[in-house]
Backbone bond lengths (Angstrom), bond angles and torsions (degrees), N, CA, C in turn:
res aa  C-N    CA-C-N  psi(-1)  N-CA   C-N-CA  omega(-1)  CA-C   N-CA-C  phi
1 X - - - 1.449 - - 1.527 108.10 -
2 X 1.359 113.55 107.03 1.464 99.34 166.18 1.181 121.50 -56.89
3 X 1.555 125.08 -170.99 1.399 149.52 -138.31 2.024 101.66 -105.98
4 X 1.675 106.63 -52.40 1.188 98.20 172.86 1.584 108.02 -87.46
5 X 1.204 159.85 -7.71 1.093 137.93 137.91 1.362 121.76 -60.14
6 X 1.313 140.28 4.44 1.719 136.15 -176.92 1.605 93.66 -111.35
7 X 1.599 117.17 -35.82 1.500 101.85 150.90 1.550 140.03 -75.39
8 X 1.127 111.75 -4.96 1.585 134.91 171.97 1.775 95.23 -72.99
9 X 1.127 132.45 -60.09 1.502 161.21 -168.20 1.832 94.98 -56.00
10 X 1.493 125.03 -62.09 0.995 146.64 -167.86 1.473 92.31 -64.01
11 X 1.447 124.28 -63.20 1.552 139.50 -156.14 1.305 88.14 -58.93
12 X 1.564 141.07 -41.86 1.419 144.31 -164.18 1.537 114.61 -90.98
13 X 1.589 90.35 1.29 1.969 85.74 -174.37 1.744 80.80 -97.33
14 X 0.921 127.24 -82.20 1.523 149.78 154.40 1.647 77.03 21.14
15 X 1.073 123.95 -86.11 1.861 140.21 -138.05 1.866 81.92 -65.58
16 X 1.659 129.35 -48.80 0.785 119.38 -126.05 1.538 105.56 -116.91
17 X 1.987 97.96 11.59 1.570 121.30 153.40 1.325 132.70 -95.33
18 X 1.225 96.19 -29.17 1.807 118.89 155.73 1.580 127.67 -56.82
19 X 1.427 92.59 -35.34 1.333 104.94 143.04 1.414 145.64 -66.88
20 X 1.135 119.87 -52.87 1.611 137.12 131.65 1.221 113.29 -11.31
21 X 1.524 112.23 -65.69 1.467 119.01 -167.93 1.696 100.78 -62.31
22 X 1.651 131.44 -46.91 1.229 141.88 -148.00 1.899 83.60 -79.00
23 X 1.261 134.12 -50.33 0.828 132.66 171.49 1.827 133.22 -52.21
24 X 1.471 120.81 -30.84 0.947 111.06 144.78 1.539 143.89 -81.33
25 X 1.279 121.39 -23.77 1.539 149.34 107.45 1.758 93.27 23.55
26 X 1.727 115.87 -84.70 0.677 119.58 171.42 1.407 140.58 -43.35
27 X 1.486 93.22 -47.19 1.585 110.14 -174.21 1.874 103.17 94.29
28 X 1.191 102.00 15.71 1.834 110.68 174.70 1.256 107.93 -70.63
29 X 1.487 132.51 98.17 1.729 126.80 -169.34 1.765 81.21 -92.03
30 X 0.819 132.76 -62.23 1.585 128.00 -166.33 1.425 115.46 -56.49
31 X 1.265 136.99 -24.93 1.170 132.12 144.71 1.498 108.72 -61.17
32 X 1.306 131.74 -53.85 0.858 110.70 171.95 2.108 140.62 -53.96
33 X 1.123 77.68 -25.80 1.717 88.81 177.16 1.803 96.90 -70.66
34 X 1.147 116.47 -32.63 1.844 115.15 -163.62 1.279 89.10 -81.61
35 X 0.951 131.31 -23.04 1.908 139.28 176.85 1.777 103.98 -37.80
36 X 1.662 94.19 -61.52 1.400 112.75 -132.90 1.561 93.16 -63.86
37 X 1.269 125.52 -37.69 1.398 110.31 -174.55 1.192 116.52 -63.31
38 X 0.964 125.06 -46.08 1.417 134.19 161.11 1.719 136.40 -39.22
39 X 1.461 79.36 -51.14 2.112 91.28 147.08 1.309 112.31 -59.06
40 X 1.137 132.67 -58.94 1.998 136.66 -158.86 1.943 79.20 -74.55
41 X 0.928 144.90 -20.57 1.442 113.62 -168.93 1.610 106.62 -77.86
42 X 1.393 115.36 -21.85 1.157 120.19 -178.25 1.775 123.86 -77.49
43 X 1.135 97.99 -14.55 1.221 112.16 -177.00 1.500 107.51 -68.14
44 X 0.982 118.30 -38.23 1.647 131.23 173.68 1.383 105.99 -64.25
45 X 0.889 90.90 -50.43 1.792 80.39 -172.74 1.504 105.81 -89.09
46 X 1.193 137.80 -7.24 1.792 118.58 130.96 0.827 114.46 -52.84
47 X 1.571 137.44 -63.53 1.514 103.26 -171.23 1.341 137.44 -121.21
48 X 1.501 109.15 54.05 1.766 136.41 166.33 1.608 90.44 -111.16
49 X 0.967 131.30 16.48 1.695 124.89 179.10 1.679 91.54 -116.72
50 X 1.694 92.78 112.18 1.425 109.61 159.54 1.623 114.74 -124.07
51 X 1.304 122.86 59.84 1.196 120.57 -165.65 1.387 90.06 -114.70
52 X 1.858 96.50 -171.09 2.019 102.51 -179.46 1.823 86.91 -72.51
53 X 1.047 89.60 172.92 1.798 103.56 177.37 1.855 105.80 -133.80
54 X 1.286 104.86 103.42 1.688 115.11 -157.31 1.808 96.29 -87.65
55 X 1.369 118.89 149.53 0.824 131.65 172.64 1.469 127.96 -30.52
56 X 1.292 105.82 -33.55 1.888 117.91 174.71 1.258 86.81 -92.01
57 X 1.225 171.01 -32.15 1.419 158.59 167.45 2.029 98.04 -55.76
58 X 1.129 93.72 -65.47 1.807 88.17 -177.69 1.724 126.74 -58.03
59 X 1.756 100.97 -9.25 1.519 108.05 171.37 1.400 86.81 -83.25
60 X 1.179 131.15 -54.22 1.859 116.71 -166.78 0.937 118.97 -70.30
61 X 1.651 110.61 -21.09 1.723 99.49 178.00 1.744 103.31 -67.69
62 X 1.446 112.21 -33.70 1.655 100.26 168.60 0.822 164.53 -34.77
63 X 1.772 87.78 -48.09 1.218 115.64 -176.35 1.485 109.32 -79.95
64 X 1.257 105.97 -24.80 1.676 128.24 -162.05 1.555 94.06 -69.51
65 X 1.920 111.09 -57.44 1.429 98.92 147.78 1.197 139.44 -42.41
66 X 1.045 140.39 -72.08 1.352 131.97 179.40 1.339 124.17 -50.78
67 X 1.904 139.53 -16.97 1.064 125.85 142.28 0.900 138.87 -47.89
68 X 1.558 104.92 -44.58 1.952 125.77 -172.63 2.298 91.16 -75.52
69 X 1.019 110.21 -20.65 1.283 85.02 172.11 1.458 130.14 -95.80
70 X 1.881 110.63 -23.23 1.317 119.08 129.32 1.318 147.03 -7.54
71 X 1.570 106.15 -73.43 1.164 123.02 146.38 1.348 141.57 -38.02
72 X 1.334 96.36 -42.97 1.490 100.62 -177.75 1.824 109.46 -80.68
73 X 1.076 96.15 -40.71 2.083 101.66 168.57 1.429 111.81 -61.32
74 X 1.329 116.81 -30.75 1.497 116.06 -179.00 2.059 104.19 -77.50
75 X 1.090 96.94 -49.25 1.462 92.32 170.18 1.727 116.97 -82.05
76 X 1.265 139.78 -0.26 1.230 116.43 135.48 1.256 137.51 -58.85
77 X 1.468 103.59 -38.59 1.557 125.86 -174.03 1.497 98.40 -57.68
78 X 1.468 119.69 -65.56 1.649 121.37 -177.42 1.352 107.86 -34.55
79 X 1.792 110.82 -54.27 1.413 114.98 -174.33 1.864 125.07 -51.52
80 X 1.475 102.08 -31.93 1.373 117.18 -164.62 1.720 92.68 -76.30
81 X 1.239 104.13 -38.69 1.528 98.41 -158.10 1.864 91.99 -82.47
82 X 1.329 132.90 -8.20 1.358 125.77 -163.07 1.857 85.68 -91.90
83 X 0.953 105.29 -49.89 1.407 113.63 -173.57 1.787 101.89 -52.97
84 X 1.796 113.19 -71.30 1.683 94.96 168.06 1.575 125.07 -42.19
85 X 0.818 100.82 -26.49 2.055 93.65 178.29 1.316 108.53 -84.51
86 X 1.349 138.85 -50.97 1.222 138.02 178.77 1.541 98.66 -53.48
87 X 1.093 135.79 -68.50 2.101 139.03 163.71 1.040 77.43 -1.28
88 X 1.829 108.90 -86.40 1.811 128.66 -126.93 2.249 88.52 -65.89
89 X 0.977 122.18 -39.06 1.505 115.00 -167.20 1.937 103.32 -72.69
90 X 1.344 97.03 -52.14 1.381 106.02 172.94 1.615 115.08 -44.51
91 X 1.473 132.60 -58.31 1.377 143.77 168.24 1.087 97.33 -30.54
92 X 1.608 127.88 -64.96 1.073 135.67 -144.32 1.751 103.47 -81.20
93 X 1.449 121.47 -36.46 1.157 113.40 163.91 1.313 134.49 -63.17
94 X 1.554 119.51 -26.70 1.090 124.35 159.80 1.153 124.94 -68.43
95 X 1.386 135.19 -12.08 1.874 139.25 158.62 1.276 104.07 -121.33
96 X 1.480 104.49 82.99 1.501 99.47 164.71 1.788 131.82 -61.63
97 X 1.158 112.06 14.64 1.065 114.78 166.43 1.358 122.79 -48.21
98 X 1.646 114.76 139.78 1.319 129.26 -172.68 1.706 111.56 80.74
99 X 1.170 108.38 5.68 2.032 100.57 160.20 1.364 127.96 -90.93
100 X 1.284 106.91 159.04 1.883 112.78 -149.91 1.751 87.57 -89.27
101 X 1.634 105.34 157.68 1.265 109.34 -167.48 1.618 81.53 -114.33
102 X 1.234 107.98 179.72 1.456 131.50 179.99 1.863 104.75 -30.64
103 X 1.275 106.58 -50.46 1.664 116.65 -162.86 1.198 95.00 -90.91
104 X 1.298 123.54 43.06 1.596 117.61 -172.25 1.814 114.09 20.03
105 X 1.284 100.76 55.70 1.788 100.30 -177.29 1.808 95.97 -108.10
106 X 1.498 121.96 141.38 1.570 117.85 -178.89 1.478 110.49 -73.03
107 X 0.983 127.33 107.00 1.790 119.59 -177.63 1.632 88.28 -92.53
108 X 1.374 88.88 138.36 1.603 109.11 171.89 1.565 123.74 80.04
109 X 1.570 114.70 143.66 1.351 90.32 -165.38 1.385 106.65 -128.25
110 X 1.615 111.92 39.80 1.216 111.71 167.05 1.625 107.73 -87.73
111 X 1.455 118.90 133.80 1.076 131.31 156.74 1.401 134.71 -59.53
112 X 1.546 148.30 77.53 1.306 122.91 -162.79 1.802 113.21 -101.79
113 X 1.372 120.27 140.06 1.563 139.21 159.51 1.039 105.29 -86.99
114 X 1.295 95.63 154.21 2.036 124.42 151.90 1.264 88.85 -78.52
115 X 1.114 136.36 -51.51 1.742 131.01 -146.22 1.847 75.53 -61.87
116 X 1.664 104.82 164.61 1.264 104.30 149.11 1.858 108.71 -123.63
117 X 1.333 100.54 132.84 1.599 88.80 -143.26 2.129 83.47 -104.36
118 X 1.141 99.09 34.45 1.744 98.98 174.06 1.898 108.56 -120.51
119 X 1.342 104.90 96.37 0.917 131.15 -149.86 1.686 98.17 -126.32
């Protein structure tokens, strides 16, 4: 593989984490899953590339870093916040307080949020 096609290759990983990124952004896991093959194809062609590595290759390998580390904070972040809501629903199943009985009457007079308002 020459040198300007392995930076051509690079320019498309770059485009095609930004994408990635717009997708968690979203919170699109199924786009994201159709991603992944498409990610692992690239992986090969990092490392079957033994050529020179030119200065515009070492800006993309950067940048390529700095998405994938992007990425990776954006998908903790999703995780942290899936994990507080699952807590906040879970809490809430364990004190069922405040559900309607047969006569639609409110039994109980605890109030429960998602917010957690103890701050």
């Amino acid at each position: 593989m020459q040198t300007k096609e392995f930076e051509r290759k690079l320019g498309n990983f770059v485009k095609l984490l930004k994408k990635e990124r717009g997708y968690l952004i979203k919170d699109d896991g199924e786009s994201l899953t159709n991603l992944l093959p498409e990610k692992e194809s690239f992986v090969k062609i990092l490392e079957e590339y033994h050529g020179d590595v030119s200065e515009k290759a070492r800006e993309l390998i950067t940048a390529i870093k700095t998405q994938q580390e992007e990425n990776l904070l954006l998908t903790r972040q999703a995780i942290g916040y899936q994990d507080m809501l699952m807590g906040a629903i879970k809490k809430n199943l364990d004190n069922p307080a405040g559900t309607y009985s047969k006569n639609a009457q409110v039994r109980g007079g605890v109030h429960n949020n998602f917010i957690d308002e103890e701050v």
